[in-house]
C-alpha positions in Angstrom: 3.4 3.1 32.6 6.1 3.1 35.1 9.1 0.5 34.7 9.6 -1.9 37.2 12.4 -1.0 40.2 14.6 -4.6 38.7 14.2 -2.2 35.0 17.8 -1.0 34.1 18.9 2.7 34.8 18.9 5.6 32.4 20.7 8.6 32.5 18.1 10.5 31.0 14.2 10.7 31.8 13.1 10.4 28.1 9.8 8.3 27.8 8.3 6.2 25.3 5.3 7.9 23.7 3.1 5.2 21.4 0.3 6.4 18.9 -1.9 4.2 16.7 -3.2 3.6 13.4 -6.2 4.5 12.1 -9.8 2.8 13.5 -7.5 2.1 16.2 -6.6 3.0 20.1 -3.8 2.9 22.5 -5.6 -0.6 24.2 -3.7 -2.4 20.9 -0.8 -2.0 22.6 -1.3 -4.4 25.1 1.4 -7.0 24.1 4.0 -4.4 24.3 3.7 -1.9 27.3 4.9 -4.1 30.1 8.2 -5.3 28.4 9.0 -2.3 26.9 9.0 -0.5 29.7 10.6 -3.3 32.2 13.8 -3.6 29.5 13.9 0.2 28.6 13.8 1.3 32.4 11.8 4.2 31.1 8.4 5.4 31.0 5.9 4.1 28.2 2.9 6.5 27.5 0.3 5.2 25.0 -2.0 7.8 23.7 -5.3 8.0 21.7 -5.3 10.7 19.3 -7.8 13.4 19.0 -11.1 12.3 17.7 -10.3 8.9 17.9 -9.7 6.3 20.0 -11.1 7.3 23.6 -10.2 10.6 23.4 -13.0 13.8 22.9 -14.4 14.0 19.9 -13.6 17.7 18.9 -15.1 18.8 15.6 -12.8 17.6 12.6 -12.5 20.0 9.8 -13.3 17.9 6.6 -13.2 17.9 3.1 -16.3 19.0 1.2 -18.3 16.8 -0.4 -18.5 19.2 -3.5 -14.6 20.6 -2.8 -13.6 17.4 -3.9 -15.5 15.5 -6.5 -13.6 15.8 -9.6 -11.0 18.4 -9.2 -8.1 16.4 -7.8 -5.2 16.6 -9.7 -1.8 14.2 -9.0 0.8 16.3 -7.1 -1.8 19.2 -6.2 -1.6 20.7 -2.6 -4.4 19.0 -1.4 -4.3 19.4 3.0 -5.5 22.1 4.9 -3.0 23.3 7.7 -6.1 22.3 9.6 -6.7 19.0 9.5 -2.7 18.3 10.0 -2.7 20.6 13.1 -6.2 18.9 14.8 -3.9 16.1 15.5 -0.4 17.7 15.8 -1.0 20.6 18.1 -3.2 18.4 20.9 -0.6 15.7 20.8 1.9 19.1 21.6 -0.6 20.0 24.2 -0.7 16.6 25.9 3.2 16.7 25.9 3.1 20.3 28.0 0.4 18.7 30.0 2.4 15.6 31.1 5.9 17.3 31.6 7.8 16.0 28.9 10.5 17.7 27.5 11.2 15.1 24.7 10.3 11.9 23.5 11.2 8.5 21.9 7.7 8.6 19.4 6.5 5.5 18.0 3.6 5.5 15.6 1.8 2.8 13.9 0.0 2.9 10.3 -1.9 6.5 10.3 -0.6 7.0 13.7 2.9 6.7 11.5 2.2 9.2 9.5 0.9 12.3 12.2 4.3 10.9 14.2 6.4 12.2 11.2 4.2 15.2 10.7 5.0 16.3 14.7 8.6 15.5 14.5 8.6 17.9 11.0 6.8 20.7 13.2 7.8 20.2 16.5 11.5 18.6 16.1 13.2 19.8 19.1 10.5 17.3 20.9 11.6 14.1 19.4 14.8 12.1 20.3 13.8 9.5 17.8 11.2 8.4 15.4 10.2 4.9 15.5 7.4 4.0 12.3 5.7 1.2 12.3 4.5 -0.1 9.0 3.6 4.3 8.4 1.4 5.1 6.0 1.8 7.7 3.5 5.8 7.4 2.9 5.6 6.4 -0.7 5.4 9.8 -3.6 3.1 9.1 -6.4 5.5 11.4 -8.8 8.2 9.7 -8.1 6.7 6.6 -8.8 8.5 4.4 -12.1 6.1 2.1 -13.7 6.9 -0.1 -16.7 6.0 0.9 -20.2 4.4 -2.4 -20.5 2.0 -1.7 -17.2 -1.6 -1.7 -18.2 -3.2 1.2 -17.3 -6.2 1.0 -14.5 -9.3 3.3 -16.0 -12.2 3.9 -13.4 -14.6 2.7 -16.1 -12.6 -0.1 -15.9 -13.1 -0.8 -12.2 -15.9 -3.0 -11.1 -19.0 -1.9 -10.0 -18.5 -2.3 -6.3 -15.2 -0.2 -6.7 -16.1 2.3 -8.4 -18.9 2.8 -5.6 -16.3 2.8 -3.2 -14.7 5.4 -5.2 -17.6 7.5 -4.9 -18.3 6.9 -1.5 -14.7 7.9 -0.9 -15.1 11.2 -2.6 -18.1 11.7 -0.6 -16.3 11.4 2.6 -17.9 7.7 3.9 -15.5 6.0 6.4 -15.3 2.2 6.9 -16.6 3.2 10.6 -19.5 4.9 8.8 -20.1 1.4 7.2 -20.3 -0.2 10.2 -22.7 2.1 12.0 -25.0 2.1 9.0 -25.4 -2.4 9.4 -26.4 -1.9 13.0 -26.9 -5.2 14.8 -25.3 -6.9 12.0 -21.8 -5.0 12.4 -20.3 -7.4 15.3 -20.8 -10.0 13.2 -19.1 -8.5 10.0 -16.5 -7.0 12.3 -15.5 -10.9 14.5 -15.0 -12.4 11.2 -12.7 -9.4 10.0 -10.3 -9.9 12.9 -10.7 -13.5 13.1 -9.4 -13.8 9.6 -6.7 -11.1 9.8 -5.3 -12.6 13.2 -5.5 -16.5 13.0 -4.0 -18.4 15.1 -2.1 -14.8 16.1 -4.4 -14.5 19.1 -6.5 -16.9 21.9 -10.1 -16.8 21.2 -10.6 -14.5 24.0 -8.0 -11.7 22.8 -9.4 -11.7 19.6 -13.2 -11.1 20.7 -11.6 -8.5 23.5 -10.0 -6.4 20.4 -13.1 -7.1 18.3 -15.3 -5.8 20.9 -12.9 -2.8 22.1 -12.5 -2.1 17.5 -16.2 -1.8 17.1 -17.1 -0.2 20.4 -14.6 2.8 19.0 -16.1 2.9 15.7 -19.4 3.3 17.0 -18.5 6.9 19.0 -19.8 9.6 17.2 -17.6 10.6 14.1 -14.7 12.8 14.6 -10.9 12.2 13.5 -12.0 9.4 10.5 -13.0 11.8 7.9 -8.9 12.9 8.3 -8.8 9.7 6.0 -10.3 11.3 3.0 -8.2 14.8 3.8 -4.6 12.9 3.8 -5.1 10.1 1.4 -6.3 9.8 -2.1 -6.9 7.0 -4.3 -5.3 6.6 -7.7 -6.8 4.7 -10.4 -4.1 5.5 -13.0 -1.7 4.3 -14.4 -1.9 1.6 -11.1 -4.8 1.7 -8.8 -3.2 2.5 -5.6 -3.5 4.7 -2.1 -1.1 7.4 -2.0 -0.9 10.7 1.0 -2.2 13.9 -0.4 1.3 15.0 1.0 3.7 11.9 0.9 6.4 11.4 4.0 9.2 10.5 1.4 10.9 13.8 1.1 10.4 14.6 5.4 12.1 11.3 6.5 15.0 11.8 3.1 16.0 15.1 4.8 15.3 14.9 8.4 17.5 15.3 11.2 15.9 13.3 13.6 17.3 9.4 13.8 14.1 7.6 12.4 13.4 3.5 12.3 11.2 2.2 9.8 9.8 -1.6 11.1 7.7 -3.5 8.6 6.8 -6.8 8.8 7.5 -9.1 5.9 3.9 -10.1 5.0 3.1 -6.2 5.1 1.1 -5.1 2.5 1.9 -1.0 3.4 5.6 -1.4 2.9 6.6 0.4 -0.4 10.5 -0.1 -2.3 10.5 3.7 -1.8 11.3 3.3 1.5 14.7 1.4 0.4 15.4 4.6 -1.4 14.6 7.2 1.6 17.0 4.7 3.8 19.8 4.9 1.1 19.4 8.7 0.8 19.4 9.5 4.6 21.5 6.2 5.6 23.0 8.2 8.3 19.8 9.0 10.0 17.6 6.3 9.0 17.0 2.9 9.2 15.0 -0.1 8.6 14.0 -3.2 9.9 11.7 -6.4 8.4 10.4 -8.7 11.0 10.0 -12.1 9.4 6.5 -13.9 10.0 4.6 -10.5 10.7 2.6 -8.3 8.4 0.6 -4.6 8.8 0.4 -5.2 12.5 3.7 -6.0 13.3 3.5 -5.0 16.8 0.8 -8.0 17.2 2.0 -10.4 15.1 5.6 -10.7 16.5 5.6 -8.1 19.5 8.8 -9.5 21.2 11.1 -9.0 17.9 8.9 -6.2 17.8 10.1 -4.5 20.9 13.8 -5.7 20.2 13.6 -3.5 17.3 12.5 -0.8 18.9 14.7 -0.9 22.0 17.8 -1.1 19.5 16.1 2.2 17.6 16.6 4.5 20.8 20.0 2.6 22.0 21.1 3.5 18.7 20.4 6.8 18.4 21.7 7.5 22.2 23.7 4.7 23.2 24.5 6.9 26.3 21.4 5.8 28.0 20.2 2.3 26.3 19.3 -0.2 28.7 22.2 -2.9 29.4 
């Protein structure tokens, strides 16, 4: 997207590259496109990554059913360079493609977390990371729980978790779910965005996203079983869903100026993050948006936008908009 000719000038021809979360596409966007680009006076680019989204669905190469039962130890290398670079090197690939030398990148939930994993590989590429509720910041070993804390046993679990744990293991996806209920699906998946988004949207917006959700998760499988190759869930000593290979230790030494932006209803934000911010103040910061949660973008996109608008004027006041 194109700013307006009333958009202020820049100095520089750096764009605005948004990526979204898992399940998701670059249509989610939609509240935040048009006024980013007007007040930024720069190009906003809104991409679906591989195997998800729109895009082609190119092969995935996912965890074994059998490779994984089992044997999963906390702290154990767990990611193929593979999976990581199914994502990382088309997004590079796209950027050649499009003529873009570097980039202001934004990425929400999973989308966070492949953002962070391009800027570690391809640094010189990124004038500033932008993370939007990210998953996968938070370390599992450097976790401190109280004595006290009751420990969480998987025979402890309830029946319907524990299935979920196995069904987990064996590599099911919550898109898999929803093509296995078949005409029943549009009706599980109205009321799931009804009750997440309220009031949030107009009738119409929410059965537009609702359609566009379920219409994506219907596409053959690709880029979802990368869900069960990053992620892992912990059922001791605190149930819990932790990255196979966390960001916390990236984002405390990186280079690159990086903007955490939660909302303050989020249920991914972690206090690990407070301790990333405090070790790498210099290059990192944070921002809660009061009377948003997960979806941040959605649930307040104007404070939303402010917040990432002062991200890149921070990090090159030289070319902020006025």
């Amino acid at each position: 997207m194109n700013p307006p000719e009333s958009s202020p000038k820049v100095d520089d021809d750096i764009p605005i590259v948004m990526t979204h979360g898992f399940g998701s596409g670059l249509a989610m966007f939609y509240r935040n496109l048009d006024d980013l680009s007007a007040r930024s006076g720069r190009r906003v680019f809104a991409v679906d990554w591989l195997g998800m989204g729109r895009s082609s669905r190119a092969e995935y190469p996912a965890r074994s059913f059998w490779g994984s039962l089992g044997r999963e130890k906390v702290g154990e290398e767990q990611v193929r360079p593979d999976q990581v670079d199914y994502f990382l090197d088309s997004l590079e690939q796209w950027r050649k493609e499009m003529g873009i030398e570097r980039m202001h990148l934004l990425g929400h939930s999973w989308g966070g977390y492949l953002s962070t994993r391009y800027t570690q590989k391809y640094p010189d590429r990124v004038e500033t990371l932008i993370l939007a509720s990210p998953f996968g910041v938070a370390d599992f070993n450097a976790e401190v729980f109280p004595p006290e804390e009751p420990k969480t046993s998987k025979k402890s679990l309830p029946v319907v978790a524990r299935m979920v744990l196995q069904m987990w293991g064996m590599n099911y996806t919550p898109q898999y779910i929803l093509r296995l209920m078949g005409p029943w699906a549009a009706e599980k998946a109205h009321a799931a965005v009804d009750r997440r988004f309220g009031d949030a949207m107009t009738a119409d917006e929410k059965r537009l996203a609702c359609d566009y959700l379920l219409n994506l998760a219907l596409l053959a499988p690709a880029g979802e079983y990368s869900l069960h190759a990053f992620a892992r869930v912990l059922t001791s000593p605190k149930f819990g869903l932790y990255a196979r290979e966390p960001l916390r230790k990236i984002i405390m030494h990186t280079a690159t100026p990086t903007t955490f932006i939660y909302g303050d209803n989020d249920w991914m934000y972690h206090p690990q993050v407070a301790q990333i911010v405090a070790a790498n103040h210099e290059q990192v910061a944070a921002h809660t948006i009061a009377g948003a949660g997960h979806h941040v973008y959605l649930d307040q996109p104007a404070r939303f936008n402010d917040c990432v608008l002062q991200a890149i004027a921070s990090a090159s006041p030289a070319t902020a908009a006025q």
